[in-house]
C-alpha positions in Angstrom: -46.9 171.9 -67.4 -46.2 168.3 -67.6 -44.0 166.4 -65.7 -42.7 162.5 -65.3 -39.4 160.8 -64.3 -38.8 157.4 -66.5 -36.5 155.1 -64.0 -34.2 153.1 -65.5 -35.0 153.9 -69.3 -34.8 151.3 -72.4 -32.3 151.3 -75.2 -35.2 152.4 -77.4 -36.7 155.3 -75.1 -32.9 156.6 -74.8 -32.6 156.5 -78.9 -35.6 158.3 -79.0 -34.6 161.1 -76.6 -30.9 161.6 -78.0 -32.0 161.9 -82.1 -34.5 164.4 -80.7 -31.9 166.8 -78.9 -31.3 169.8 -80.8 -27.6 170.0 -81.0 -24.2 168.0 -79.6 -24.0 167.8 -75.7 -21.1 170.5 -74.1 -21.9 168.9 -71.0 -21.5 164.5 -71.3 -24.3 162.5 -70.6 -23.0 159.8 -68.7 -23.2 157.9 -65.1 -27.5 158.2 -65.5 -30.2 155.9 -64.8 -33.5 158.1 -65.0 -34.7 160.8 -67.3 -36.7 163.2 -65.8 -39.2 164.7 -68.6 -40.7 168.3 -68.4 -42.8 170.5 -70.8 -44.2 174.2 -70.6 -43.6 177.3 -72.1 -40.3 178.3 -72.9 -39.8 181.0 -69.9 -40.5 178.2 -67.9 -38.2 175.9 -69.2 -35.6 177.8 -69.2 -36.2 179.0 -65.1 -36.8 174.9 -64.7 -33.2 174.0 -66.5 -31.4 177.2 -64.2 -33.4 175.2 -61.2 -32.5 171.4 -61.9 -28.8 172.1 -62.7 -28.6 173.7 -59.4 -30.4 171.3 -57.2 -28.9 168.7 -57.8 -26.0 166.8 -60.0 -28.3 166.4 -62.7 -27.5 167.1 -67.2 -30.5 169.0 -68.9 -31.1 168.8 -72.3 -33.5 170.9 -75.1 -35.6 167.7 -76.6 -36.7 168.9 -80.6 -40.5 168.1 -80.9 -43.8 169.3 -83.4 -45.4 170.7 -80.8 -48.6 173.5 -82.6 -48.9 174.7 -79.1 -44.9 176.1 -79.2 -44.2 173.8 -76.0 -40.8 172.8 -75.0 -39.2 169.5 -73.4 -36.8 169.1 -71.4 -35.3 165.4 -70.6 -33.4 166.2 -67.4 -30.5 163.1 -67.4 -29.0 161.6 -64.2 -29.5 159.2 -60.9 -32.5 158.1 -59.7 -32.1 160.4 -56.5 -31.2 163.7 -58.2 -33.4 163.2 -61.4 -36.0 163.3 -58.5 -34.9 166.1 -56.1 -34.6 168.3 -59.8 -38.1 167.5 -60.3 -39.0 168.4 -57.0 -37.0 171.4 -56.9 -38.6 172.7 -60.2 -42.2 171.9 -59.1 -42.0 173.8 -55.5 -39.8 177.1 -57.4 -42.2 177.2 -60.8 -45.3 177.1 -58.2 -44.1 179.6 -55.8 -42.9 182.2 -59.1 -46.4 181.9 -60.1 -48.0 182.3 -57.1 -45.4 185.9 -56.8 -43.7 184.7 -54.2 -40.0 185.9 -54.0 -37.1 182.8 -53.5 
């Protein structure tokens, strides 16, 4: 899995990030200055969006990509604090599923 957190993000990196998203928001997108980016398999994402949403007050989105190896993105949108307690939440639980250990 990859992971990265892009602090205050351009104009252009935002544009990039929001004609990639698969479908309107439910949730708005607003009150955010960092992006937290993730990519994996899809059983991952999926526990890592369930994870970030719950840590902290954080909006996950599905990012569209061409991706041979069938990986998915996630752009995790919010502050600067809980973009990187999300993060941190998702590394600690995705290594600790892996490793069998029950949460």
């Amino acid at each position: 899995m990859e992971y990265r957190i892009i602090k205050s993000p351009s104009k252009g990196t935002l544009d990039i990030l929001f004609r990639r998203k698969g479908s309107p928001s439910t949730t708005p997108i607003a009150n955010y200055d960092a992006v937290g980016l993730v990519q994996g398999r899809l059983i991952d994402m999926v526990f890592a969006s369930d994870i970030a949403e719950k840590a902290a007050g954080v909006v996950v989105e599905d990012i569209k990509g061409h991706c041979p190896q069938n990986l998915i993105m996630l752009a995790i949108f919010g502050d600067t604090a809980s973009v990187e307690a999300a993060m941190a939440e998702i590394k600690y639980k995705l290594r600790a599923a892996k490793e069998g250990e029950t949460l």
